[in-house]
N, C-alpha and C positions, 0 to 999 in steps of 0.2 A: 415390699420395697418401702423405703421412710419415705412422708412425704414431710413437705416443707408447708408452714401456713403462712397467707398475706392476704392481706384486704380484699383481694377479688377469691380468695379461693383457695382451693391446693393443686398441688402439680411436683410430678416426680422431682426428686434432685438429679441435678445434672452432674453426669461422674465428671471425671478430669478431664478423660479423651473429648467427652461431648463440647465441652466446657471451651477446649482450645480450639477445637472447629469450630466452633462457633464464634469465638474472638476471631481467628486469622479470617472466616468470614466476611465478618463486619471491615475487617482492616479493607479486604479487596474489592465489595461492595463500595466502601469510601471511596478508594481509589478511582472507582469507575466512575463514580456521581450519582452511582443507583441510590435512590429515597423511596422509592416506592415497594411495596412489602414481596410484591409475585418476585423480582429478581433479586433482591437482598434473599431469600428463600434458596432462589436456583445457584444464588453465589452459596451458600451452604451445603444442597446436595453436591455442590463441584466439589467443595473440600473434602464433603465424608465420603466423597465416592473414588477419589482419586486420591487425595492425598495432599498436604502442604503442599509439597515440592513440584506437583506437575503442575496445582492449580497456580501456584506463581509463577508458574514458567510461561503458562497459559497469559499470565497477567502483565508479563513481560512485552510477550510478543505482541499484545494488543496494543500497549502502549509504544513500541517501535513501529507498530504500523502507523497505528496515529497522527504520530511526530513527523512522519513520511509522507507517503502520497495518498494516507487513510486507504480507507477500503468502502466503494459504492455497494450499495443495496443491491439486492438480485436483478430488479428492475433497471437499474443504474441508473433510477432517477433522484437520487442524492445520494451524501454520503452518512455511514453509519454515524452513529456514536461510537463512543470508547468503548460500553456496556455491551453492544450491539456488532462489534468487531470481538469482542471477548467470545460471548457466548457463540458468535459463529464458529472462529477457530476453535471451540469447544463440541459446538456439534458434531464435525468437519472431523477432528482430531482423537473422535477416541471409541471403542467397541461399542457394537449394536446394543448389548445387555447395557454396559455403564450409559450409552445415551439415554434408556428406557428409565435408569436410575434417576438421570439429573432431568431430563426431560418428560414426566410423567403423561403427559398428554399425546406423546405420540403412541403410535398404533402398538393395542397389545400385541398381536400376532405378528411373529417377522414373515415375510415371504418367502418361498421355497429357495431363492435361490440366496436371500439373504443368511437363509437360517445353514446352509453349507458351505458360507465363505468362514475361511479361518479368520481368527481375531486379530487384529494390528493391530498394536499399541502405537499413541505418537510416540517420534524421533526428541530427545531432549532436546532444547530450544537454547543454545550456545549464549550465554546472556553475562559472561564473566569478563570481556573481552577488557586490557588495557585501553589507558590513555583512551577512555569513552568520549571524549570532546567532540567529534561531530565536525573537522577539521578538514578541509580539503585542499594539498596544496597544489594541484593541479586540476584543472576539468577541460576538457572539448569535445565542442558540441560540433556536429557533423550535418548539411543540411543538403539535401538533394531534390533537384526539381527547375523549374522553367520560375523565373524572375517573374513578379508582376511589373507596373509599370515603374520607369526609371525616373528618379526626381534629384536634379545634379545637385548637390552643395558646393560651399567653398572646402574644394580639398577631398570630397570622398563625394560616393553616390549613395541612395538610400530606395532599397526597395521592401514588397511586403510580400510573407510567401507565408500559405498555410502548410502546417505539419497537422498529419493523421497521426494517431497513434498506429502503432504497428501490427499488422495481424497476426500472425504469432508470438505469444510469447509465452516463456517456460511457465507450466504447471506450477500452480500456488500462487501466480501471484494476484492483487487485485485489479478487478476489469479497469480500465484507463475510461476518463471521461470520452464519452462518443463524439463531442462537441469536437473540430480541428483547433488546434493552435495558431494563431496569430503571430509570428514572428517578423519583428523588423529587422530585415538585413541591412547593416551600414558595410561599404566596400571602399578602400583610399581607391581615388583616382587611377593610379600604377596599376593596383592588381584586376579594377576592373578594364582595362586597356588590354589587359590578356587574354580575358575572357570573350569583351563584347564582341570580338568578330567571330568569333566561331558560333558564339548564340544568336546568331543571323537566322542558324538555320536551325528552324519550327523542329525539329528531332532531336536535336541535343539539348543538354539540361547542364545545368549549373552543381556543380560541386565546390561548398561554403566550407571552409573550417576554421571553427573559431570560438571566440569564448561568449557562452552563453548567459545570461544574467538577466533578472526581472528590474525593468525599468518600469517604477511607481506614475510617472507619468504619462506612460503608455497603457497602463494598467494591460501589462502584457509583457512577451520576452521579447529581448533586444539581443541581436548576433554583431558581435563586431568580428570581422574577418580578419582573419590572419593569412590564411590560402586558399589561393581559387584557382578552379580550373573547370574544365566540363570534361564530358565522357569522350568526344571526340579529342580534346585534346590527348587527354591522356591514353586516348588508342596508338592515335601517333607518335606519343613519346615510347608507347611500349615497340613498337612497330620498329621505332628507329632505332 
């Protein structure tokens, strides 16, 4: 093989193919903010092991999660990086053999039962979509649960309710922060007059719906209602 001469030394020539994996490389590494050499490396084995097209697909999806609700650490005590969302759906997304590829450190030997699962390839990652703007012309947010304490304004009332995140939720997505959510309920006066006598009774719960929004001031969300009702009423409505 020719080699190439330079001031440190020599070292093979790099053909074409090697040449473009290792540019479209570099571009993804960029993109992530990786500077340091172990994962500008592992952004390499991604390309030569998979290919342009999956590893941008891969670099895609990282970046829509990102822009979203990220993705927390296994511990779920912070959240990843871009670089660190990447290479997980990387791990997560692709054959035993190609992970041993990009990931050299884990275990030579597969396990028995790993070494007789069939291979899955990831599903391509839908990334063409029109009109990408990120645009919503409608949202409601739904709030169920017992008011805390009621504090009257001019014109509407204001209470504060914590939201859990939900205990199931579909496969794939990222674990939701543990912490509860903080939510100020604002209710006009009329619709809380509907409510407040059936929420007399310690059993029933309040049913919010309304448009939900981050008030900077609260540094938290803010519910302004649009309809209320509780579970009792609306037994009775179904009832009648």
């Amino acid at each position: 093989m020719m080699t190439t001469h330079s001031g440190k030394g020599t070292r093979p020539d790099l053909t074409p193919e090697e040449l473009h994996i290792r540019q479209v490389a570099a571009q993804i590494a960029n993109a992530l903010g990786e500077t340091a050499q172990e994962p500008r490396h592992q952004c390499t084995r991604v390309v030569r092991t998979l290919g342009e097209e999956r590893a941008r697909q891969f670099l895609a999806e990282a970046q829509r999660i990102e822009q979203g609700e990220g993705m927390l650490t296994t511990d779920g005590a912070r959240r990843r990086t871009l670089g660190g969302v990447f290479f997980k759906l990387v791990r997560d997304g692709v054959t035993q053999q190609e992970r041993w590829r990009i990931f050299p450190t884990a275990p030579t030997k597969p396990r028995q039962a790993e070494a007789q699962r069939p291979a899955v390839t990831s599903s391509p990652i839908v990334t063409d979509l029109p009109n990408l703007r990120g645009v919503a012309s409608n949202m409601k947010t739904t709030i169920v649960g017992r008011p805390g304490r009621i504090i009257a304004k001019q014109g509407y009332i204001m209470t504060t309710m914590e939201a859990r995140p939900a205990q199931a939720l579909p496969k794939g997505l990222p674990t939701p922060p543990a912490k509860p959510t903080s939510v100020v309920v604002y209710i006009s006066v009329k619709q809380w007059q509907k409510v407040a006598e059936a929420l007399r009774d310690p059993e029933d719960i309040l049913i919010a719906e309304g448009s939900a929004v981050y008030d900077a001031d609260l540094e938290g969300v803010a519910l302004y209602v649009q309809k209320a009702s509780t579970r009792n009423l609306d037994r009775a409505a179904r009832e009648a």
